[in-house]
C-alpha positions as CSV (number, residue, x, y, z in Angstrom):
1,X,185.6,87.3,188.9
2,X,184.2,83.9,188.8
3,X,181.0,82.6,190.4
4,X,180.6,79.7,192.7
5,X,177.4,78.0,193.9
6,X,176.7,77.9,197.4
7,X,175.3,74.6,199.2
8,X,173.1,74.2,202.1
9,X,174.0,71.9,205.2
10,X,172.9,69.3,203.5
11,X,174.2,69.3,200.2
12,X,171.7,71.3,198.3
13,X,172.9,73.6,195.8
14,X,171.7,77.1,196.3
15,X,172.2,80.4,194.9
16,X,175.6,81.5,193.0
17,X,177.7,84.1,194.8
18,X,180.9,86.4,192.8
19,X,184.0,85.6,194.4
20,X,186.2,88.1,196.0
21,X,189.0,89.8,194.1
22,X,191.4,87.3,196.4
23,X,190.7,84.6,194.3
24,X,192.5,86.2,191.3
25,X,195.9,87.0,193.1
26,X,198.7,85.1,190.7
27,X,200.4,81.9,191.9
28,X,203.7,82.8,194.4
29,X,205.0,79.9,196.0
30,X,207.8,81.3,196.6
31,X,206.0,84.0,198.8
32,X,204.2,81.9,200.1
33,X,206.9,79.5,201.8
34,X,208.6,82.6,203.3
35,X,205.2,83.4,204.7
36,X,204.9,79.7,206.4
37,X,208.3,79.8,208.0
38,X,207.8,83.6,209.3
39,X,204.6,81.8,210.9
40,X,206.1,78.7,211.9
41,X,209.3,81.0,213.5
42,X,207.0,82.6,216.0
43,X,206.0,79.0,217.8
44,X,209.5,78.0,218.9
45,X,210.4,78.5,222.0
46,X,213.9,79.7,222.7
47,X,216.3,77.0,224.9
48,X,219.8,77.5,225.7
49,X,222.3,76.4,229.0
50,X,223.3,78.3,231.9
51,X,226.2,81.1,230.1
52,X,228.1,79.6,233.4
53,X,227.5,75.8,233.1
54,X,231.0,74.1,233.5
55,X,232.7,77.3,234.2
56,X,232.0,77.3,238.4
57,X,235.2,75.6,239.3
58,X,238.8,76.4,240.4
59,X,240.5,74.4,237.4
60,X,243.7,75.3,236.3
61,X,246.4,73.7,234.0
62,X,249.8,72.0,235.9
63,X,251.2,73.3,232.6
64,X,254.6,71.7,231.5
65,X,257.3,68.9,233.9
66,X,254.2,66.6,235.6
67,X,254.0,63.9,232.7
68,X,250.7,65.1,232.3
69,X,248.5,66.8,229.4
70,X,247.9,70.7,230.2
71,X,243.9,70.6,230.3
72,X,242.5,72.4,232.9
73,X,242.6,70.5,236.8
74,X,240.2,71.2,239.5
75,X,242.8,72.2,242.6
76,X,243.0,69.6,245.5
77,X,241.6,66.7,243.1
78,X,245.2,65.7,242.3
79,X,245.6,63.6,238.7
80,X,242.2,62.3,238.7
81,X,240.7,65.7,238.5
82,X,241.2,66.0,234.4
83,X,237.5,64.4,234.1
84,X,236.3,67.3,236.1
85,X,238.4,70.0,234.1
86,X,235.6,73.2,233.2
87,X,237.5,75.2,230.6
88,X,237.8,72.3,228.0
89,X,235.0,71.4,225.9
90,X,237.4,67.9,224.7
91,X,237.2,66.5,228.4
92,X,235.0,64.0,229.9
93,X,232.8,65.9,232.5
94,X,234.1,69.8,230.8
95,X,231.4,71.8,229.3
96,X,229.7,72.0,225.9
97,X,232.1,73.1,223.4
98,X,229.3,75.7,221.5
99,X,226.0,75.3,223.3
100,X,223.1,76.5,222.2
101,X,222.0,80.3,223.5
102,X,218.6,81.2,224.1
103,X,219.8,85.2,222.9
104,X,219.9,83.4,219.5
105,X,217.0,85.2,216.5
106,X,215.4,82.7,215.8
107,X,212.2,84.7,214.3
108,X,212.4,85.4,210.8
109,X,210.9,88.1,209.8
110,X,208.5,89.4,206.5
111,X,207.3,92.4,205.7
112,X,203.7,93.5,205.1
113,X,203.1,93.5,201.9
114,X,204.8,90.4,201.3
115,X,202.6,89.1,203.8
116,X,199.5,89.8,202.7
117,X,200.2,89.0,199.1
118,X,201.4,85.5,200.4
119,X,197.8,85.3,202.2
120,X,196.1,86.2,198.6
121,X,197.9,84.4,197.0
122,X,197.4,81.0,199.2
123,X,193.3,81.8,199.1
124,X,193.8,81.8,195.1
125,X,195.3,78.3,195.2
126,X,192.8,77.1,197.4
127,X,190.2,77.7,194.6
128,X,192.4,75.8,192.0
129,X,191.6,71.9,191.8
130,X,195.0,70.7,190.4
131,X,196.7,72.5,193.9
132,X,194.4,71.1,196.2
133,X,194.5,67.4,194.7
134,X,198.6,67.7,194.7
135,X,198.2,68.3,198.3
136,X,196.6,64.8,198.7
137,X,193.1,65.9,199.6
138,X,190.0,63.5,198.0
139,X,187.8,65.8,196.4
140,X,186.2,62.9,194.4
141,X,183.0,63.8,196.4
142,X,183.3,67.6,197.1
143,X,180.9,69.4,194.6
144,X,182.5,72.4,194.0
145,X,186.3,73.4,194.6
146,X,186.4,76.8,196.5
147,X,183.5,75.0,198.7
148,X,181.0,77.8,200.0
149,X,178.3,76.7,202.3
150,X,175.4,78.2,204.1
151,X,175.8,80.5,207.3
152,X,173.9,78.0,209.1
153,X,177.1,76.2,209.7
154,X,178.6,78.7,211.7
155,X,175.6,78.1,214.5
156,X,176.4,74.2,214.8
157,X,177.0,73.5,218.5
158,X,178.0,69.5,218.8
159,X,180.4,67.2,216.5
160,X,177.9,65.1,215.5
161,X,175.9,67.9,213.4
162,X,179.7,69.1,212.3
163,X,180.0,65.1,211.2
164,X,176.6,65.0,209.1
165,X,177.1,68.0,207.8
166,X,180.8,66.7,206.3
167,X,179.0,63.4,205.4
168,X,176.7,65.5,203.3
169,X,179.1,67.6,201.1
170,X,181.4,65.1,200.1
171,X,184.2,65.9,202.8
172,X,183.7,62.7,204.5
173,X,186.8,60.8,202.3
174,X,189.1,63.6,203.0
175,X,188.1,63.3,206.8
176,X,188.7,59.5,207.2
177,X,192.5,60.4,205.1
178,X,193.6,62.2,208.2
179,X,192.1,59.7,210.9
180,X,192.9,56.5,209.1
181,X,197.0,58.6,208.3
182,X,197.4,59.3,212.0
183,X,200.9,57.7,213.2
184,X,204.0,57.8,214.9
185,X,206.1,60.3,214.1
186,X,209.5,59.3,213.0
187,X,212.6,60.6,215.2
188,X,213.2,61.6,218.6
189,X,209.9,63.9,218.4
190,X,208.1,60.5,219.9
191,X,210.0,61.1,223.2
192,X,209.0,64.6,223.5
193,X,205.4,64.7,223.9
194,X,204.8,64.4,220.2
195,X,204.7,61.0,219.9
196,X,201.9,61.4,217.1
197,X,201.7,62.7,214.0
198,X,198.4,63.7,211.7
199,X,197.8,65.1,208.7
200,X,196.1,68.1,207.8
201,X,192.2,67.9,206.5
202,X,190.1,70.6,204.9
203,X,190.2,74.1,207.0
204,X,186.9,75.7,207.9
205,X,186.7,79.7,207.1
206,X,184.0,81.4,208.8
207,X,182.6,84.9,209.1
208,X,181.9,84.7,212.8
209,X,182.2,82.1,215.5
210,X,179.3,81.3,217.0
211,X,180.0,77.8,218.2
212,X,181.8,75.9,215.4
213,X,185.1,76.3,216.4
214,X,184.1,73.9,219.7
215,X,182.1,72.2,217.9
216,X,185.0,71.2,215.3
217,X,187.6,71.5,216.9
218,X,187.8,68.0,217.9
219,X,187.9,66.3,214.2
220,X,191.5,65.2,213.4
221,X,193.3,67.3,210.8
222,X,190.3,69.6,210.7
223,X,191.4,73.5,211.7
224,X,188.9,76.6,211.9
225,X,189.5,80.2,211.9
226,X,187.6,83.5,211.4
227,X,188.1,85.3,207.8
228,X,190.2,88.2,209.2
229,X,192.5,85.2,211.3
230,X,193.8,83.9,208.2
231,X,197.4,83.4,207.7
232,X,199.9,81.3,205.1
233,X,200.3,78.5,207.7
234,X,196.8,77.5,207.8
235,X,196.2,78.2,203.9
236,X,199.7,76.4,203.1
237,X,200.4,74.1,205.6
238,X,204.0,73.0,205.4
239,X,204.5,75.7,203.0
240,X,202.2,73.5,200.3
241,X,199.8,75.8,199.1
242,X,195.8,74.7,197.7
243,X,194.5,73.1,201.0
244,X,191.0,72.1,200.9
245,X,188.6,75.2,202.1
246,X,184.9,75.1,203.2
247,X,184.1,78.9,203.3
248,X,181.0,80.2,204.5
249,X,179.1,82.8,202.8
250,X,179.3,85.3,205.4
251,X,183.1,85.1,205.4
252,X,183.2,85.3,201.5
253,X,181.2,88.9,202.4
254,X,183.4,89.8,204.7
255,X,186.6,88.8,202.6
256,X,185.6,91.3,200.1
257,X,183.8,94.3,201.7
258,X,186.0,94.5,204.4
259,X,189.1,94.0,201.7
260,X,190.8,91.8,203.9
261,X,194.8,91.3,203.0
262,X,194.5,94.2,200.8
């Protein structure tokens, strides 16, 4: 297993730690993608029409001898009443034709295995340079790619100590990539309450919460988790494995004694 050096708040190499067996899993992409989507399934929210929209009416067809087309008429509306016909989708004012149903699956599903070895397999490429560059992350500055920092971090309570302590291990330039990137999104997404769009920073890993997550939590792009919350979507996001990590070293510990995604 390969070592790693750990780094104190501010920058200051320390000790060398063994990283977990995790780190070894082989490259799946493949895995991982199926992973994302099985993730990304579980935030939409199912929409559909009323199964009766366009259907509460007393249309029938004058069939054959008016000099009319046979589409559905409401009764006592006379001619006019073709715009208001129910049971044909091709009329003005008729209903949908093949709405959408909220009964629809739309959850895709993955098993268990396949799951975890998607998670192993996404904290591998996190610890491979080439991946996380691809992604578009600036690790110019970064000392070390997995990045594995003190447990001090897990303690910080504002932003501003979150900020200087980013400032201090190189994770400033990939910080200012997703503020500076922030933008309209293109499409009808702008109308619907997601008129902006940012990109994804470095994740934070840690063993235990015990402030961070507020703390961070307000840094654009920037996403935090426990060790044992992990899953593709934040490793991979958009199904693009070898985002940037800053792990600390209690969630290294508890990555491999607890043999998380085992």
């Amino acid at each position: 297993m390969a070592n790693v050096k750990t780094y104190s708040l501010k920058g200051k190499a320390g000790p060398t730690i063994k990283l977990p067996v995790q780190f070894e899993t082989a490259y799946r992409p493949d895995i991982i993608k199926r992973a994302v989507l099985a993730v990304q399934s579980r935030r939409r929210q199912p929409h559909g029409v009323d199964e009766y929209a366009g259907k509460r009416n007393t249309a029938q067809s004058w069939q054959t001898g008016h000099g009319r087309s046979r589409m559905p008429r409401v009764k006592g509306s006379g001619t006019p009443a073709a715009n208001k016909a129910g049971f044909a989708p091709g009329t003005v004012g008729g209903r949908v034709a093949h709405p959408p149903e909220a009964r629809k699956v739309i959850i895709e599903r993955i098993n268990k295995k396949e799951n975890r070895l998607a998670i192993r397999s996404a904290i591998a490429a996190t610890a491979i340079k080439k991946f996380v560059e691809q992604r578009g992350h600036k690790t110019d500055s970064v000392p070390s790619v997995p990045l594995v920092v003190s447990d001090k971090l897990e303690t910080l309570k504002t932003t501003k100590e979150v900020r200087e302590v980013v400032s201090a291990l190189g994770l400033e330039d990939d910080l200012m990539r997703a503020i500076n990137g922030r933008g309209v999104r293109a499409g009808k997404g702008k109308m619907r309450g997601r008129k902006m769009k940012t990109p994804k920073s470095f994740l934070i890993v840690v063993g235990q919460d015990q402030g961070i997550v507020k703390a961070a939590r307000n840094l654009p792009g920037v996403d935090i988790a426990e060790v044992h919350g992990l899953n593709a979507d934040l490793l991979a996001p958009g199904t693009h494995p070898g985002r940037l990590v800053l792990w600390t070293t209690s969630a290294i510990e508890r990555l491999e004694k607890e043999a998380l995604f085992l």
